[in-house]
C-alpha positions, -999 to 999 in steps of 0.1 A, spaced: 0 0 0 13 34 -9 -1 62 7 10 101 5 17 113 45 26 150 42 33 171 17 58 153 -9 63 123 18 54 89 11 53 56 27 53 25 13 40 -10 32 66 -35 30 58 -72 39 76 -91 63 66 -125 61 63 -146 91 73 -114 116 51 -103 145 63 -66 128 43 -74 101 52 -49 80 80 -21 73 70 15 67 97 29 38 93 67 30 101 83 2 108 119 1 108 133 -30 127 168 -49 131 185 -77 169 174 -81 173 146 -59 146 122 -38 151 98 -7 141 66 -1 140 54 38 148 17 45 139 -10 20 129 -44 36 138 -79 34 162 -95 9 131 -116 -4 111 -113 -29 74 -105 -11 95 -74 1 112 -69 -39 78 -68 -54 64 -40 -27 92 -17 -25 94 -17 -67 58 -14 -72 53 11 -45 83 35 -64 62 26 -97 32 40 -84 50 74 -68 64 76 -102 100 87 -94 129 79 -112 156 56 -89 186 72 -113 175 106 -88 171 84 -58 194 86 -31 190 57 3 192 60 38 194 33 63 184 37 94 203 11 109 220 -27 100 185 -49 107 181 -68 73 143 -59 76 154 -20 73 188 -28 47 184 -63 31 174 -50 -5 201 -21 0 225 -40 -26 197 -41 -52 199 -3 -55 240 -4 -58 245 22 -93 273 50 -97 261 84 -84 237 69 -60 247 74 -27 234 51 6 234 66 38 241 53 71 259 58 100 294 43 97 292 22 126 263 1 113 270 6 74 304 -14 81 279 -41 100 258 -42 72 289 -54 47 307 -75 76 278 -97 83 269 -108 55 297 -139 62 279 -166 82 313 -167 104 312 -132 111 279 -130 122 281 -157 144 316 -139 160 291 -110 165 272 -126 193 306 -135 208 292 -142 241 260 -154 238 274 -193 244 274 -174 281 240 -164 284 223 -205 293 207 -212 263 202 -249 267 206 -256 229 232 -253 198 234 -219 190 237 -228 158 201 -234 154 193 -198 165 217 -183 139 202 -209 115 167 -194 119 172 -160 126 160 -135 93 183 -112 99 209 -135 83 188 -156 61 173 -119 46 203 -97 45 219 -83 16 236 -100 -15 265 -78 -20 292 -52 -1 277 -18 -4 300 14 -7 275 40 14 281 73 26 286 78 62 263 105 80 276 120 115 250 131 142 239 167 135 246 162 98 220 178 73 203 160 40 188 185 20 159 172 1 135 194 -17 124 217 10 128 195 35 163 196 57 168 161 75 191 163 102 206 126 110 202 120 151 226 95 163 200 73 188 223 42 197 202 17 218 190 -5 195 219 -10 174 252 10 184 250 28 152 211 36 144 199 72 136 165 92 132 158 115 111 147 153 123 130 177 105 132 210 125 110 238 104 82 210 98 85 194 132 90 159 117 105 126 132 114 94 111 122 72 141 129 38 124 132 17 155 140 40 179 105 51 189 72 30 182 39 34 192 25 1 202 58 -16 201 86 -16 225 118 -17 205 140 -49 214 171 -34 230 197 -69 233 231 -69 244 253 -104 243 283 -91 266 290 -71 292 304 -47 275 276 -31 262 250 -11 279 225 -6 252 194 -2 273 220 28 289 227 42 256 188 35 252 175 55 281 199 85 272 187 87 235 151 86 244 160 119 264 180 137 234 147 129 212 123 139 242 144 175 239 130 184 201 101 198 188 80 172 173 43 174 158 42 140 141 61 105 143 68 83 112 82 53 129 91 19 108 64 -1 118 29 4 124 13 33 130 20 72 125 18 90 154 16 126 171 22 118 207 61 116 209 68 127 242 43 107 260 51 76 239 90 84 256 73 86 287 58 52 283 91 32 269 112 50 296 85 35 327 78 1 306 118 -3 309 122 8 348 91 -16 354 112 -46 335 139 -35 354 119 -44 386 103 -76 376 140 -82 369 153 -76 402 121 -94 419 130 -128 394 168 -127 414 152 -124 447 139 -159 439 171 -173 434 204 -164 432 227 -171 403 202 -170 373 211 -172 334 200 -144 313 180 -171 301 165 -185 328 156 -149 337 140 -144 304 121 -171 309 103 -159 338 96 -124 323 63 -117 307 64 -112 270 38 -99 248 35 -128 227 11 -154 226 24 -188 240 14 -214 266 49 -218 284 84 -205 275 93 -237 255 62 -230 230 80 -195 221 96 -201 187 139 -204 183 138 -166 175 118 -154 197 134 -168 228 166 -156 212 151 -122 212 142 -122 246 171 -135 264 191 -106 249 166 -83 261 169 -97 295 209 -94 291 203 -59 286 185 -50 318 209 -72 339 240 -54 322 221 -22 331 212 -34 364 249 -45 375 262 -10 360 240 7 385 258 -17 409 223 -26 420 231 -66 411 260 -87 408 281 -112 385 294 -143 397 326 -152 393 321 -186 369 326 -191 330 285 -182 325 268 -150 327 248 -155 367 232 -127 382 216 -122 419 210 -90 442 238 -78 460 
């Protein structure tokens, strides 16, 4: 479905098979010399057909198309090398535009999770890195993209886009601000009815830190409307920070009260006692994926936890967490 937002902005419904996302939003903004095109889906071809029919029916011309990626998730870059032509540039920050070229190789994906092996899930890990789409969907070949700094301007028609570096989510996503028109792309940053999946696999990264602070830096702009990459548009951008900043302190609890249980729990075991907005009869129902999801979602808020020095790390080969 292709549906005009705002003046000269577009977005285009992207299928994604077999996700509880259900779809991608992609935006095109379009200008007299040059347009842009925001995220592009799935390497598949449900995702293929969309995205090309949905340009058809703007009726732009992708020779004056530029890209930009909001960040390395093959559901936002996985058809990025289909758009590969001289004089075409594809934006992204540098941190997850090298990501997106690196993991393409099965070996260095895997080395990416370096880590997880430590986290007490019970089975190979190869048959979550088997399964997981953002491997089997990501692009075909190495992409030479233009890296965009935080506070950096892309001057489309009248529109000015200001790139907002908003690590949480991945180390290297961005936003995209539109000051005079008080505009926010958010790709995954900011949802409405979703709460974006902030994972970690090591101690050495405190995404759902960098997580909190970015929510704030957004929270400190002027914004009248919300075009986030999946589901609905929205207007309410404060209050929806509001609500992912409490529905993360709450987790944080619930994490804390699972450890007063027990001492010296797995990331997965805690994940398995966490409630999760999905549909299942017990934890073992939840498909490969999803548990893998949610164990690095738990990871996060124990790495978050232990940096506030508010629980501890044992001493052994795994990842086990209880209260101080």
């Amino acid at each position: 479905m292709v549906e005009e937002i705002y003046q000269n902005i577009w977005k285009i419904e992207i299928p994604l098979p077999k996700s509880p996302l259900k779809f991608l939003n992609a935006y095109v903004i379009t200008g007299d010399e040059r347009n842009l095109l925001i995220d592009t889906g799935f390497n598949r071809q449900e995702c293929r057909n969309a995205l090309s029919q949905g340009l058809e029916e703007i009726g732009i011309s992708m020779d004056k198309t530029d890209i930009f990626i909001t960040h390395l998730h093959s559901d936002h870059s996985g058809l990025v090398s289909d758009f590969i032509k001289k004089g075409r540039r594809v934006y992204c920050s540098k941190k997850d535009a090298l990501d997106i070229n690196i993991l393409r190789d099965f070996n260095s994906w895997k080395n990416k999770f370096t880590g997880a092996e430590k986290l007490g899930f019970p089975e190979n890990l190869d048959e979550y890195f088997d399964r997981h789409p953002g491997f089997k969907f990501n692009n075909t070949y190495d992409v030479e993209f233009t890296y965009v700094e935080d506070e950096e301007i892309i001057q489309i028609g009248e529109y000015a886009l200001q790139c907002v570096s908003t690590p949480g989510h991945t180390q290297g996503i961005m936003c995209l601000y539109e000051k005079k028109h008080r505009l926010l792309f958010s790709g995954d940053h900011i949802l409405e009815r979703i709460t974006p999946n902030i994972s970690v696999w090591s101690m050495e990264n405190n995404a759902l830190g960098d997580y909190m602070n970015s929510l704030e830096k957004i929270k400190k702009l002027n914004v009248d409307k919300v075009f986030p990459s999946h589901r609905k548009l929205f207007d309410h951008c404060h209050r929806r920070i509001d609500e992912l900043m409490d529905h993360h302190h709450e987790r944080l609890i619930e994490v804390e009260e699972i450890l007063s249980k027990k001492s010296l729990q797995s990331p997965y075991e805690v994940a398995s006692q966490m409630k999760w907005d999905i549909k299942f009869t017990n934890w073992d129902d939840l498909p490969h994926v999803q548990r893998w999801f949610a164990t690095g979602e738990a990871m996060a808020h124990l790495v978050y936890l232990y940096n506030q020095k508010k629980i501890s790390l044992s001493d052994n080969k795994y990842y086990e967490f209880s209260n101080c």
